[in-house]
Each structure stands twice: as structure tokens, then as C-alpha cells.
SEFITI-98275 format. One record per residue (C-alpha): residue number from 1; residue in three letters; y, x, z. Coordinates in nm, 3 decimals. Each point is the difference from the previous one (the first is absolute). Example, Ala and Ser with C-alpha at 12.3 -4.5 7.8 and 13.67 -1.06 7.14 Angstrom:
2
NODE    i   aa        y        x        z
NODE    1  ALA   -0.450    1.230    0.780
NODE    2  SER    0.344    0.137   -0.066
# end
This chain:
455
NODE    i   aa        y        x        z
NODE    1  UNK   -5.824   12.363   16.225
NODE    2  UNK   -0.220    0.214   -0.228
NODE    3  UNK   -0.349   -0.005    0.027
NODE    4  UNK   -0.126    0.354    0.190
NODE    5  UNK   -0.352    0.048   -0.173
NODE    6  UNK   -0.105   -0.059   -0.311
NODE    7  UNK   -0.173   -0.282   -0.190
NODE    8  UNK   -0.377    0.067   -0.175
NODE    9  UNK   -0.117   -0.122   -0.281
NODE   10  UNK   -0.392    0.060   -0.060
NODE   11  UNK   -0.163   -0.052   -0.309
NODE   12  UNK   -0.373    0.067   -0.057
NODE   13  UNK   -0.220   -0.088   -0.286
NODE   14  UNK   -0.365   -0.108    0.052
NODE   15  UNK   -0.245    0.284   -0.180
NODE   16  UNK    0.274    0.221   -0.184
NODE   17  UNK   -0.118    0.359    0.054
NODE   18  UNK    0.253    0.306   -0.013
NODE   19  UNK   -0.154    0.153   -0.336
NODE   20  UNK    0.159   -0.333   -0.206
NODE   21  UNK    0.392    0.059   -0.039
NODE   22  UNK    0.209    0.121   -0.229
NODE   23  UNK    0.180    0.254    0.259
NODE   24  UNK   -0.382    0.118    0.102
NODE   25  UNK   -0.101    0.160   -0.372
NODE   26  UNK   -0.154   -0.308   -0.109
NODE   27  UNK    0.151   -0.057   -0.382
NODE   28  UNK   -0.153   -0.310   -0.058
NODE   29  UNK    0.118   -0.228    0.262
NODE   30  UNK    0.359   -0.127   -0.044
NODE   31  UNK    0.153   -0.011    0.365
NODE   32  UNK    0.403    0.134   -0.106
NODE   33  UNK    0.091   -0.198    0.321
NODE   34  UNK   -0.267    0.177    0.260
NODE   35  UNK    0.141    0.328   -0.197
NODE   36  UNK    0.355   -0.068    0.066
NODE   37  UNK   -0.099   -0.056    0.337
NODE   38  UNK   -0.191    0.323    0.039
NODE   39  UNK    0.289    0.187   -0.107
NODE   40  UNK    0.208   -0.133    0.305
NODE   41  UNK   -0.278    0.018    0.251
NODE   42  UNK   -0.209    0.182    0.237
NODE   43  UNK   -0.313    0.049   -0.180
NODE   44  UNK   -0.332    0.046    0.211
NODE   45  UNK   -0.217    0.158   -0.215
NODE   46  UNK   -0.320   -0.012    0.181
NODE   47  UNK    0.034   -0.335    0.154
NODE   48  UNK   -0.340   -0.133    0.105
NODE   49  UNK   -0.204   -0.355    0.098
NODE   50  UNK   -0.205    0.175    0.242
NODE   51  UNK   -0.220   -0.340   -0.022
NODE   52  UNK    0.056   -0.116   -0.329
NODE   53  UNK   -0.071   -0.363   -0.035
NODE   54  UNK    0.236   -0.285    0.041
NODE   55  UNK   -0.014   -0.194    0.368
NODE   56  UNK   -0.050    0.389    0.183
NODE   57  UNK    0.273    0.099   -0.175
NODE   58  UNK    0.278   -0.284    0.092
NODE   59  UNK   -0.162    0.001    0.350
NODE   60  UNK    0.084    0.389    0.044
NODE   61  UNK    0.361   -0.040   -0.205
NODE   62  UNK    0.077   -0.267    0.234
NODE   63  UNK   -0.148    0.155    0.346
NODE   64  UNK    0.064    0.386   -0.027
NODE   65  UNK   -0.339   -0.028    0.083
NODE   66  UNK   -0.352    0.120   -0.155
NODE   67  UNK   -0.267   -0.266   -0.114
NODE   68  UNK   -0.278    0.075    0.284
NODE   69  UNK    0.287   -0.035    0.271
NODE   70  UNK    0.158   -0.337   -0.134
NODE   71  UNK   -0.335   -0.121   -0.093
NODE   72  UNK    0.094   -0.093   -0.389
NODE   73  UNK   -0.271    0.229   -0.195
NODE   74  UNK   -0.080   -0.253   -0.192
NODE   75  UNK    0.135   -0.269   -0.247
NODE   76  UNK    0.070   -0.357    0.131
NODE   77  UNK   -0.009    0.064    0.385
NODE   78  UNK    0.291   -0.094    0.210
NODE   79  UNK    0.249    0.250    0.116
NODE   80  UNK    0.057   -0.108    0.422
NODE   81  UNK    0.308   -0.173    0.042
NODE   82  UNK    0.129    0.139    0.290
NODE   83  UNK   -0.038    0.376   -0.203
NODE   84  UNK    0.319    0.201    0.034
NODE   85  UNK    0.160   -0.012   -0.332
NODE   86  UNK    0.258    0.073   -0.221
NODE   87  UNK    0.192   -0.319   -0.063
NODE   88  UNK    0.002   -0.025    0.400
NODE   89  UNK    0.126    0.302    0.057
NODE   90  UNK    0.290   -0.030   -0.224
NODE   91  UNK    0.056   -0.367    0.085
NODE   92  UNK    0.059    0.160    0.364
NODE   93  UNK    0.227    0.197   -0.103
NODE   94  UNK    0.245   -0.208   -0.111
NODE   95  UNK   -0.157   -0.005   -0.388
NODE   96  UNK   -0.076   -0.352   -0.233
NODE   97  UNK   -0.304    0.008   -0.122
NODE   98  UNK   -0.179   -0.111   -0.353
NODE   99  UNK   -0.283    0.008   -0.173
NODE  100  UNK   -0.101   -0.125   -0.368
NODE  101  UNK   -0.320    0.016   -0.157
NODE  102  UNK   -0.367    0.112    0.069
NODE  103  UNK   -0.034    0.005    0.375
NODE  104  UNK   -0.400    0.070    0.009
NODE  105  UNK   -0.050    0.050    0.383
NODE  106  UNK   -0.042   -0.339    0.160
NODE  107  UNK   -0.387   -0.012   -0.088
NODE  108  UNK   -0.025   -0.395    0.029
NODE  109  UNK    0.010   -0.122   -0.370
NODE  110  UNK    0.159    0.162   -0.274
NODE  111  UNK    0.185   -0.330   -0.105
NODE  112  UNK    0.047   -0.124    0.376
NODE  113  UNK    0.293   -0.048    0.143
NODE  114  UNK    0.123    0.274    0.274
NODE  115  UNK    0.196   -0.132    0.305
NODE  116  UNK    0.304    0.173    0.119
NODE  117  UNK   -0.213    0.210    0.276
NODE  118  UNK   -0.193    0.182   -0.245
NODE  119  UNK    0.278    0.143   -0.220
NODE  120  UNK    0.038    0.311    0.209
NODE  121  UNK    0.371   -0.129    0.036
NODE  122  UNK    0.117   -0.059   -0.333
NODE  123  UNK    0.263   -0.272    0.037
NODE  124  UNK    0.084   -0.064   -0.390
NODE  125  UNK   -0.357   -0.098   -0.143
NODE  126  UNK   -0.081   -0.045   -0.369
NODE  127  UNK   -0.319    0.100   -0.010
NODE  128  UNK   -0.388   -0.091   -0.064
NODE  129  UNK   -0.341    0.200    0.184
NODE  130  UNK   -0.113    0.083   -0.385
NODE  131  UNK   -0.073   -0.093   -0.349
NODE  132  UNK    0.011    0.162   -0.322
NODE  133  UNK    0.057   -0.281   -0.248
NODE  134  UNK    0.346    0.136   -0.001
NODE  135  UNK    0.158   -0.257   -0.271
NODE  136  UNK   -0.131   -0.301    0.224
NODE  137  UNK    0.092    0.130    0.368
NODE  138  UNK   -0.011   -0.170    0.306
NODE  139  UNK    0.239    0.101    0.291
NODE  140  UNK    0.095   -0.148    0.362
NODE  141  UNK    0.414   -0.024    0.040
NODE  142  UNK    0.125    0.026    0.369
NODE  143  UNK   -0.222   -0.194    0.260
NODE  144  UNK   -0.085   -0.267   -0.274
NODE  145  UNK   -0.362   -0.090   -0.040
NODE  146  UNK    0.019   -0.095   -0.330
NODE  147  UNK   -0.092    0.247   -0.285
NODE  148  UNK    0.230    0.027   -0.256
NODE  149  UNK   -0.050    0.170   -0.354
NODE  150  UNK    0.235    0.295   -0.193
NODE  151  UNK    0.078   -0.087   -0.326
NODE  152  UNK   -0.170    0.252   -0.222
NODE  153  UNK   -0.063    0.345    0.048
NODE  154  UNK    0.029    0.023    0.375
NODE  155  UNK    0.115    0.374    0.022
NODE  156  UNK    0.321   -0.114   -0.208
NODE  157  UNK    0.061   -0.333    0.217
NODE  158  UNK   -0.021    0.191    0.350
NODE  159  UNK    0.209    0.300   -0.124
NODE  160  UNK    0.250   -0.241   -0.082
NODE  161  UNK   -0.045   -0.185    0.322
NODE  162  UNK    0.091    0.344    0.198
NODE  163  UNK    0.284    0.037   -0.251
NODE  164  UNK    0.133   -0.324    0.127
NODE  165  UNK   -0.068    0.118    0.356
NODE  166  UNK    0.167    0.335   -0.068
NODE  167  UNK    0.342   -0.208   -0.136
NODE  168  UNK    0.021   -0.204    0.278
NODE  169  UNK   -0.012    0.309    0.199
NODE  170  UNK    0.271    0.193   -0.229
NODE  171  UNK    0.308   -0.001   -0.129
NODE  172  UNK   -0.084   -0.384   -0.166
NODE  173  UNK   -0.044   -0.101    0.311
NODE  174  UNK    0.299    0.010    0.153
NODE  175  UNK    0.081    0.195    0.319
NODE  176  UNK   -0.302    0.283    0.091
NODE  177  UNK   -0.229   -0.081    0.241
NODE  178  UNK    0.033    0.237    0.301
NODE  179  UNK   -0.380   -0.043    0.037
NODE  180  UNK   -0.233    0.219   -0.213
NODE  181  UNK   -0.267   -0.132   -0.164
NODE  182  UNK   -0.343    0.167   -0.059
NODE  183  UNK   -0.155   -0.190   -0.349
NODE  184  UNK   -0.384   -0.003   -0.084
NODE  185  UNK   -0.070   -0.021   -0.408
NODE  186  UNK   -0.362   -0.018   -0.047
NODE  187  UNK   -0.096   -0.055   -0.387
NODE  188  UNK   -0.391   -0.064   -0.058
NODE  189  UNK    0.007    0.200   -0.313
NODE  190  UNK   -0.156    0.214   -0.193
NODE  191  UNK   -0.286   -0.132    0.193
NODE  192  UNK   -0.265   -0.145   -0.275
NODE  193  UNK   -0.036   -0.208   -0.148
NODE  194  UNK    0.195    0.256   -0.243
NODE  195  UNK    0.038   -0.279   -0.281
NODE  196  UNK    0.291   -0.211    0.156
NODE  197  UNK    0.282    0.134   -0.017
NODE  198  UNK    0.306   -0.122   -0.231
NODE  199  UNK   -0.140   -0.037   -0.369
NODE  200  UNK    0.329    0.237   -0.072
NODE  201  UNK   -0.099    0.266    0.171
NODE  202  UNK   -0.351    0.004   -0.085
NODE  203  UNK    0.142    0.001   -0.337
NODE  204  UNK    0.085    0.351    0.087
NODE  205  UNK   -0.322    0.191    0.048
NODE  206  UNK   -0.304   -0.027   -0.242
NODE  207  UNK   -0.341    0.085    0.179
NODE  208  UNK   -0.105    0.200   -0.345
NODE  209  UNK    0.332    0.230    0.058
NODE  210  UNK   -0.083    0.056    0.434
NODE  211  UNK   -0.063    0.367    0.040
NODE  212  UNK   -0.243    0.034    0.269
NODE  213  UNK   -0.038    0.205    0.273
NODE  214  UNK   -0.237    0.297   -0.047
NODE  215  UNK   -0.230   -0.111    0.305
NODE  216  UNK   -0.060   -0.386   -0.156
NODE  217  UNK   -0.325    0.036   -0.122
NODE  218  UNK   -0.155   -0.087   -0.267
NODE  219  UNK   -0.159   -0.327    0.047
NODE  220  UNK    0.304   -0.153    0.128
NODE  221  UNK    0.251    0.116   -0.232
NODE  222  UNK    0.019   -0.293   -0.202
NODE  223  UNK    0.046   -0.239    0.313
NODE  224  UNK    0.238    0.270    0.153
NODE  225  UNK    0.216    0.005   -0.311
NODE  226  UNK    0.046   -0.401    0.020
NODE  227  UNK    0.048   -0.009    0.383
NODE  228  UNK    0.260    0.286   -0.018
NODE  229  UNK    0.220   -0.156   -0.269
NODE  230  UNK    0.001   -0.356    0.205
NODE  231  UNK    0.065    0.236    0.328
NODE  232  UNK    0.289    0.163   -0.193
NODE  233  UNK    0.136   -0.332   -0.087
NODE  234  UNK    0.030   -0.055    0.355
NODE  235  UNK    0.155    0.262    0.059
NODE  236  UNK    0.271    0.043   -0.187
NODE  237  UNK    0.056   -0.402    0.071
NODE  238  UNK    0.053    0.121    0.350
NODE  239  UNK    0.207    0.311   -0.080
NODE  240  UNK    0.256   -0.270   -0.153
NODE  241  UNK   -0.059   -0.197    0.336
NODE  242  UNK    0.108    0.294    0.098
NODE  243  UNK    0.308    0.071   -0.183
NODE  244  UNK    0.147   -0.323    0.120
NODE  245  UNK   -0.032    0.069    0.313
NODE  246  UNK    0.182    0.294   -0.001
NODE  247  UNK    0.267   -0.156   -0.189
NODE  248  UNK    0.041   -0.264    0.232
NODE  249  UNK    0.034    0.247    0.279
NODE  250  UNK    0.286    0.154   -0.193
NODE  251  UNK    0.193   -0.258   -0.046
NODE  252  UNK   -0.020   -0.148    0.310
NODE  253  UNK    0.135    0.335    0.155
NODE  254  UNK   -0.357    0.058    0.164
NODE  255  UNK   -0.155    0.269   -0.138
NODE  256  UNK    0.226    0.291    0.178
NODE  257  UNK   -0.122   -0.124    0.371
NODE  258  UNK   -0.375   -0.131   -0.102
NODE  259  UNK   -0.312    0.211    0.030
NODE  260  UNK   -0.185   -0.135   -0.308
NODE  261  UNK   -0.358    0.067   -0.023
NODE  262  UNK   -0.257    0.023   -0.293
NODE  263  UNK   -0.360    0.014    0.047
NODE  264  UNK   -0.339   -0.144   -0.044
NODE  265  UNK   -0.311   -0.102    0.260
NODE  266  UNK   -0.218    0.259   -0.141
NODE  267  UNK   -0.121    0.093   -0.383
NODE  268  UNK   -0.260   -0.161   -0.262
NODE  269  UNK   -0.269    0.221   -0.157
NODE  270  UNK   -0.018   -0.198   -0.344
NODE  271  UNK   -0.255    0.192   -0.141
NODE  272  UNK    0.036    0.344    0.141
NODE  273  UNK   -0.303    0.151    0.187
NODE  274  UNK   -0.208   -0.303   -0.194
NODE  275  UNK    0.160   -0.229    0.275
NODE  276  UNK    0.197   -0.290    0.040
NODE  277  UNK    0.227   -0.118    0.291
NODE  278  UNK    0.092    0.178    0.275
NODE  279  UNK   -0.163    0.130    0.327
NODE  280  UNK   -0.101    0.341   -0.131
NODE  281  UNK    0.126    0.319    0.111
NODE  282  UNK    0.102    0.109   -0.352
NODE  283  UNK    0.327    0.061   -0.153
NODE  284  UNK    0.056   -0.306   -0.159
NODE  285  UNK   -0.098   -0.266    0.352
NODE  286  UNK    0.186    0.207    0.224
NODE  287  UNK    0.329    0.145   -0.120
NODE  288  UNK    0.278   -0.212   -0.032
NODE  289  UNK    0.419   -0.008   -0.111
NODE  290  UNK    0.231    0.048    0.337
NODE  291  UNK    0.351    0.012   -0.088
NODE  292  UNK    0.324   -0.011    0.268
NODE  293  UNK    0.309   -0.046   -0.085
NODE  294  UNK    0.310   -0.003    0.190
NODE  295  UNK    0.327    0.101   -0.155
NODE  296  UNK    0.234   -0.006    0.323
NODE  297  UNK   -0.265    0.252    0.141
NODE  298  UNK   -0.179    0.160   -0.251
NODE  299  UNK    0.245   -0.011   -0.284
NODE  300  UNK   -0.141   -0.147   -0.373
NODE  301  UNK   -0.145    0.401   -0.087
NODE  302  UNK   -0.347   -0.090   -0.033
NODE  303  UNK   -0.221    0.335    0.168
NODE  304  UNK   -0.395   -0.015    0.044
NODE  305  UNK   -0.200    0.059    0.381
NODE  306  UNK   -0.350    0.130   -0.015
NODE  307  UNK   -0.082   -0.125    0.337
NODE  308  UNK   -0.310   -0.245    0.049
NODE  309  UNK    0.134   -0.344    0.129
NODE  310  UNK   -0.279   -0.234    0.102
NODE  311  UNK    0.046   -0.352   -0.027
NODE  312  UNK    0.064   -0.039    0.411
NODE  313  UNK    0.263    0.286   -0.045
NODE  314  UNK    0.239   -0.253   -0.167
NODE  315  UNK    0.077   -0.189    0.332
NODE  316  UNK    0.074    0.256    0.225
NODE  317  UNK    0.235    0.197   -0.316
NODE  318  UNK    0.166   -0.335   -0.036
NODE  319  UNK    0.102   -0.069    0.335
NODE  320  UNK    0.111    0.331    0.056
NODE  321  UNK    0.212    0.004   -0.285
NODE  322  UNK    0.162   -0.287    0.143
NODE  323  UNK    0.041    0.154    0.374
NODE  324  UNK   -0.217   -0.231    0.172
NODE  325  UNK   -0.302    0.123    0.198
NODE  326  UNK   -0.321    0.015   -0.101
NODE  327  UNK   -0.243   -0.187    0.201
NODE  328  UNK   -0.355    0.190    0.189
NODE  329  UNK   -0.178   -0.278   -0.209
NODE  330  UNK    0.087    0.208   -0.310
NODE  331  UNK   -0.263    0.318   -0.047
NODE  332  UNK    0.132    0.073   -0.386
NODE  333  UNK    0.246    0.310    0.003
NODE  334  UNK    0.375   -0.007   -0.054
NODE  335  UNK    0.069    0.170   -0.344
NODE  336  UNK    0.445   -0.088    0.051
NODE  337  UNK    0.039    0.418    0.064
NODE  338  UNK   -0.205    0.073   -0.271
NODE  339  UNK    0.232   -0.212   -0.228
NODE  340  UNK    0.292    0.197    0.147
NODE  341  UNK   -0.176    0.318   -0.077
NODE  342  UNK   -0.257    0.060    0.271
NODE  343  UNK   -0.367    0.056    0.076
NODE  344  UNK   -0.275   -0.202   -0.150
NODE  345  UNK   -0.119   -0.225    0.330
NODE  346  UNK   -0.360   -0.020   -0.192
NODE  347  UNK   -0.080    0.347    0.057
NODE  348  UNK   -0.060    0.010   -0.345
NODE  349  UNK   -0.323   -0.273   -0.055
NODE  350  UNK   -0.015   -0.370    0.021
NODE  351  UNK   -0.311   -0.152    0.085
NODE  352  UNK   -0.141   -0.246   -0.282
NODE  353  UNK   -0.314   -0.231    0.141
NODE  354  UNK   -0.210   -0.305   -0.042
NODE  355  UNK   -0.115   -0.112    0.313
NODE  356  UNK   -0.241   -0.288   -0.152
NODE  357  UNK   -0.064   -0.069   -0.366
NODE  358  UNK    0.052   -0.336   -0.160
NODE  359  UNK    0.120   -0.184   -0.291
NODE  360  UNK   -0.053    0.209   -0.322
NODE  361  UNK   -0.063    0.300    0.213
NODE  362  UNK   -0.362   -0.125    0.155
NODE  363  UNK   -0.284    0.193    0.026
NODE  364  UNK   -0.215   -0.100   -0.241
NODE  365  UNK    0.283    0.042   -0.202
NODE  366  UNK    0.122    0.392    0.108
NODE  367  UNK    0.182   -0.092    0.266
NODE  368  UNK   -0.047    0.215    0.345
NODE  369  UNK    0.193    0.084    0.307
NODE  370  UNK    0.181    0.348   -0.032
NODE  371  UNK    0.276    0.150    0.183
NODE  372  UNK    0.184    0.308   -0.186
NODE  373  UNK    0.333    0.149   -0.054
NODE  374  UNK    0.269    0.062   -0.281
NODE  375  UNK    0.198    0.281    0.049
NODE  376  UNK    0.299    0.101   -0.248
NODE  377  UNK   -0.289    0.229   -0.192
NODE  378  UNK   -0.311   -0.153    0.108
NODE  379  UNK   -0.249   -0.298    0.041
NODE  380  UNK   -0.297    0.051    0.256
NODE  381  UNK   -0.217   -0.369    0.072
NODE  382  UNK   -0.311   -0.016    0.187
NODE  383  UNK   -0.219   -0.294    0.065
NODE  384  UNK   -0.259   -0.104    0.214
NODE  385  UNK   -0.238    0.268   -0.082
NODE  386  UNK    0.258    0.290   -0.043
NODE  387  UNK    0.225    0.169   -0.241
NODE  388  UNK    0.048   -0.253   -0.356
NODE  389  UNK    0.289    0.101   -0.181
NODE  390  UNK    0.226    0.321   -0.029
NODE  391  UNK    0.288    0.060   -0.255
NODE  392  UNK    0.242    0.266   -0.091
NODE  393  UNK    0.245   -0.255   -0.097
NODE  394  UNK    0.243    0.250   -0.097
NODE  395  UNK   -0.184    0.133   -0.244
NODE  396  UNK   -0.247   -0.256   -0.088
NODE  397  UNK    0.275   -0.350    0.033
NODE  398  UNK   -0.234   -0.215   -0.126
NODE  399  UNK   -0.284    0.109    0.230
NODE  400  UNK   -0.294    0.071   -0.286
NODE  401  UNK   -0.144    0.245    0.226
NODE  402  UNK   -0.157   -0.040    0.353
NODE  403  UNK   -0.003    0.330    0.161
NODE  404  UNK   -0.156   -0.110    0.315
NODE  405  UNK   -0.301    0.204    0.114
NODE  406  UNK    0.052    0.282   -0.273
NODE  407  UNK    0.009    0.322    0.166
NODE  408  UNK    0.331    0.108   -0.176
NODE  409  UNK    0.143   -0.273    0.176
NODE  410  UNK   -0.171    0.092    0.344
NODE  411  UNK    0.327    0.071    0.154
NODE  412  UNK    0.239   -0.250   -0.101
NODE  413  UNK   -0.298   -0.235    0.127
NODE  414  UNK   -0.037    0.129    0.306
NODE  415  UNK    0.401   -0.006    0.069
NODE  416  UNK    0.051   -0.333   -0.138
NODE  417  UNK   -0.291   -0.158    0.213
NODE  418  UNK    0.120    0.167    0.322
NODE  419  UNK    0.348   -0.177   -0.069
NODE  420  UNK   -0.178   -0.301   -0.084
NODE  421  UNK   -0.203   -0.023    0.337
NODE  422  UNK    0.332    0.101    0.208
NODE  423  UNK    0.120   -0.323   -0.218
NODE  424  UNK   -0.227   -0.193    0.151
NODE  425  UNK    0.025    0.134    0.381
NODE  426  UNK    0.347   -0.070   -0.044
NODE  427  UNK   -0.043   -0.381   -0.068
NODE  428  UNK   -0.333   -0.031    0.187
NODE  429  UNK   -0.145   -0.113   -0.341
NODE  430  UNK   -0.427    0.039    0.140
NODE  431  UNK   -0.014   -0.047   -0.400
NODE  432  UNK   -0.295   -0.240    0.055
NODE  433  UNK   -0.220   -0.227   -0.238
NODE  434  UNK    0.211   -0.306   -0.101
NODE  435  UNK   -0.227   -0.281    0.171
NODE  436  UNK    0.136    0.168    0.326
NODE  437  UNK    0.383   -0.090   -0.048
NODE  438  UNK   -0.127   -0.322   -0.148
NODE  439  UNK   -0.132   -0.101    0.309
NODE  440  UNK    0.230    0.134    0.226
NODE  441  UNK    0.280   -0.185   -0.141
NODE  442  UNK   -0.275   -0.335   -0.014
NODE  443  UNK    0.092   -0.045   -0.409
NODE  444  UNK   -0.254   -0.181   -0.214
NODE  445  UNK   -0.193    0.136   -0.272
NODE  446  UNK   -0.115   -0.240   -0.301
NODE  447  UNK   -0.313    0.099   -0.189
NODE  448  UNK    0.150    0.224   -0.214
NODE  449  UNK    0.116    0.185    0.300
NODE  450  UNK    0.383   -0.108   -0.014
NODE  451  UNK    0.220   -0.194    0.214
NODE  452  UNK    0.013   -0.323   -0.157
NODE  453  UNK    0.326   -0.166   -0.108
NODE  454  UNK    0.135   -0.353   -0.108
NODE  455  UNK    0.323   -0.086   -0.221
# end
């Protein structure tokens, strides 16, 4: 009997923002595969990471939830076990589960092992809390304690490890399962360090020949121009992670009945705004690729959707698509009738926040608490002691200008901070200093005001 729903892939990078692909304007950047795919997909153009850093982001993806109600604001914290969560709501519905790569939630050691009742109810495991020395990666397989390492570049080894997945789940493998499956690909690039990927495809973009963005500033363009051409590198070594994937889905007679999704966690600002990282509210930290693409629904005519899908908006969309319900635990919107041609659930503004700053984004280093939104024409932050940052970002797209405060821009203030406040009356965000959440949630702070970590 044929399987009734269909099977997921989901594919995020770690730190790819939306302005970097081929399909996106970006003539540098070789991604042919990501471009191919664009032209077949659903293509949210104003996809956000409302909280753009990497352990809030996977904690919302994975919860439907926002950071200040699952409790993950912060890096290296442990998302609850018993949350209500996206592998166990599949695996209830009848669905295998998988998941390969960066996992980046369990908060207890990045190179620890995690026991089966803190994988959120991933069955198949191939996976590792977090590293970045991609071409000597460690990574737990099944319920064995013993860390194991990929052989060289570990983006290529676990794409190739889902490709073997995806055959014995095809046409190579025999009679098709009845059972959907709903597969997790987690790569931990273009995350720095920028320098390691293949020598062959660093071979492909000289720092001296980067063209960088107009808002890198001065100081930092010769450090931009080298981190961009390693980032690139990544990149494009993904986008032909990519490509096989893909392939293998074709000829395995998967790709018809398979949602396939391409995203990232949230963006990188590699220069831009004279920062590095993410955690900002700028173009660059917050946007971020969302392609869909499902032939047997959708067809393979690629078409583009203005509407502003938040991280925890992915859950709800996904299990909708899919015709199973969608928990009360879930408070991100269901965008499936916008795909099919229907209202933006958003209202038209995502919220982007920090709740607490850490990491590179500490205060004696910038960093600040803000709460704002990005709507498809505008960016509106405040922080602790009021309005920061405004931006016509359709007619300034690299934000060089800050409106905020000017009188000409008196009224598009005024409208954007009333939808900002009703924002945060909505999620019953108090939008208080970060030391409050801190406590509440009883996290500890080392001295550089960070939640420590350990590999």
C-alpha cells in the first residue's frame, strides 16, 4: 500500500544568509545547484531568523516555538526534553525519523554524547552537539557512545550518508516503504572558520577579486574580502552537496512525493555594518534562503512569496502541509494557504530580537538587547533606551541610512513602533533587561557575561 503523506527532507546550512546565491542577484557566488532549485521552488523572499543566532534558532525550528517561551535565548543551554517537537510529532504519525549533522540544542557539551531522550525523537542519529573543524569531525551513530570521525570534509561525508539513507528508502532499495520518513540535514558550514573548505574550491575565489558589499566599511574590507572568498568556498561546496542530493532523489523515484527544504539558521554579517557574526538586526544576521519544493503539489514552476516566515512558522507550515494537526504548543503561524495563494499570516512584520547579548555580541563590545521588526519595506529596532535603528530597505538595501528620529520619517516611526509594541502584547514579550531572563531560566553567566561551554 502507498504511503498517504509525504516524506521531508530538510536541509539547513549553519550562517548562510539569503543575499549569497546565485538565484538571489549575487554574481559572484557559484551555487548552479541552489539556482536550479530555485527555479522549481517556492521561493520566500522575506524569510526571517527573528533571533538570529544558532541554539535559538534550532530550538524555535524544532518547537514552533519563540526563544523566551522554550527558554533557548542563548547558545549552549539545553532545550527540555519533554518539549513538544517536531520529530515527535511526525514519529506519531506514523513518520521515520532522521537526523544528520549539527544538532546544537542539547546544551551539555558540544562533543558529549546525547542519549536517545534528548533527540527530540529522531530515531536515525548521525550526528554531533557542534564543532567546526569540519575536515576532522566527530559524530555519535545510533545509541553508540563511542565518537566516531568523517573522513574529510564532513559536509561531503554526511550528504553522502543521507544519500545512502535516501537509496535504501527508494527505488535501490527494493520495495517502498509504506512509512514516510521526515530527514534532518544539518551542515555546519559556512560557519568560520571561512579557510577550510576543499583546497578546490577555494581555488575558485581570490580575496583580491571579492566585490564587497557597499555597507563593509572601510577598516574591515581587507579581512571581509578574505573571509568572504573562504565563505564562498563553502558555499558553493555545499551547493554541490546539494546537487547530489537532488539527484539521488531523482533517481530513486523520490523527488515527485518529497517536500525538500533549503534554508539556513540565520545570516553572517562578514563585514557589513563594521560587524562580524550574527545577532544583529541588520540585513545580513537576519535574512535567510527558504525554498519548498514539492512537485506532486506544487509542480517544478519555481514562483516567489513575499510573505514574512519566522523561523517558528516552519513547524506549523510543515505539518500542515502534511495534514496532521498542529499542536497548542506551537505559537508560530501557518504560512501552507499562503503557499497556495493566500494571506500573509504575519500581518505583514516579523519580529527580530535579542533577548540577552553574548558571544561576539557583548556589551562592551556593541552588543544590546533590542526588539524590532522587518517588514517587506522596512526595518524598525529599538533597544533598551528606545528607538536604534530605522531603514527604508527598499530603497536604501544595504541600510547606509538610519532614519530613526528624523522628522521626515516621523510617521513611518510612529506606525512601525505601534506594530512593534502590538508585537510584543501579542507574545507577552515585557522586553526586559537580559539579566532578568537569565535568571529566570537559572543559566550561568561566566565573566565575560556568557554562558560557558565545554567540547
Amino acid at each position: 500500500m502507498p504511503q498517504e503523506r509525504p516524506n521531508i527532507v530538510y536541509v539547513f546550512a549553519d550562517q548562510w544568509r539569503a543575499q549569497d546565491t546565485g538565484y538571489n542577484g549575487n554574481r559572484q557566488v557559484q551555487t548552479p545547484h541552489l539556482d536550479r532549485l530555485a527555479a522549481q521552488s517556492v521561493n520566500f523572499t522575506n524569510a526571517v531568523a527573528g533571533i538570529s543566532v544558532c541554539c535559538p534558532a534550532r530550538a524555535c525550528l524544532l518547537t514552533g516555538q519563540h526563544a523566551l517561551t522554550h527558554g533557548v535565548f542563548v547558545n549552549d543551554v539545553h532545550l527540555a526534553d519533554d518539549a513538544v517537537s517536531m520529530a515527535k510529532l511526525f514519529k506519531a504519525a506514523g513518520y521515520d525519523t532522521a537526523y544528520v549533522g549539527k544538532w546544537h540544542v542539547d546544551g551539555r557539551g558540544r562533543s558529549s554524547y546525547i542519549p536517545p531522550e534528548s533527540r527530540q525523537g529522531f530515531d536515525y542519529w548521525m550526528t554531533l552537539e557542534c564543532t567546526h573543524d569540519y575536515n576532522s569531525s566527530k559524530y555519535y551513530a545510533g545509541d553508540s557512545d563511542q565518537a566516531l570521525t568523517w573522513e574529510g570534509y564532513d559536509a561531503i561525508e554526511q550528504t553522502m550518508d543521507v544519500q545512502a539513507y535516501l537509496r535504501a528508502r527508494g527505488s535501490s532499495g527494493g520495495a517502498p516503504s509504506e512509512s514516510p520518513f521526515l530527514l534532518v540535514l544539518s551542515w555546519g558550514p559556512p560557519h568560520a572558520p571561512y579557510e577550510t573548505a576543499p583546497e578546490s574550491y577555494r581555488a575558485m575565489y581570490d580575496p583580491a577579486a571579492i566585490e564587497l558589499r557597499p555597507n563593509v566599511t572601510p577598516e574591515m574590507a581587507s579581512e571581509a574580502s578574505e573571509w568572504i572568498a573562504g565563505y564562498y568556498a563553502h558555499c558553493t561546496a555545499l551547493d554541490d552537496c546539494l546537487g547530489a542530493l537532488m539527484q539521488t532523489l531523482d533517481e530513486e523515484g523520490l523527488a515527485d512525493d518529497t517536500i525538500f527544504v533549503f534554508t539556513s539558521d540565520h545570516g553572517d554579517m562578514l563585514g557589513s555594518q563594521g560587524e562580524v557574526k550574527k545577532q544583529r538586526p541588520w540585513e545580513e544576521s537576519i535574512r535567510v534562503p527558504f525554498l519548498l519544493r514539492w512537485p506532486e503539489r506544487f509542480g517544478l514552476k519555481g514562483r516567489e512569496v513575499d510573505a514574512l516566515l519566522d523561523t517558528p512558522d516552519i513547524l506549523p507550515t510543515l505539518l500542515s502541509l502534511c495534514s496532521l494537526p498542529v499542536p497548542e504548543t506551537v505559537e508560530g503561524r501557518d504560512f501552507s494557504g499562503t503557499i497556495e495563494g493566500g494571506q500573509d499570516p504575519s500581518g505583514g512584520a516579523a519580529l527580530i530580537y535579542c533577548p540577552h547579548p553574548f558571544g561576539q555580541f557583548l556589551r562592551q563590545d556593541g552588543g544590546r538587547e533590542y526588539r524590532g521588526v522587518r517588514t517587506r519595506t522596512h526595518t524598525y529596532v529599538r533597544d533598551l533606551n528606545g528607538p536604534w535603528l530605522l531603514y527604508d530597505n527598499a530603497a536604501d538595501p544595504f541600510q547606509l541610512e538610519n532614519l530613526v528620529d528624523r522628522p521626515s520619517s516621523k510617521t513611518v516611526q510612529a506606525e512601525l513602533d505601534a506594530t512593534l509594541r502590538e508585537k510584543l502584547v501579542e507574545r507577552g514579550d515585557e522586553f526586559l533587561p537580559g539579566e532578568t531572563y537569565i535568571e529566570k531560566w537559572g543559566y550561568p553567566l561566566d565573566k565575560t557575561g556568557t554562558v560557558p561551554f565545554t567540547w
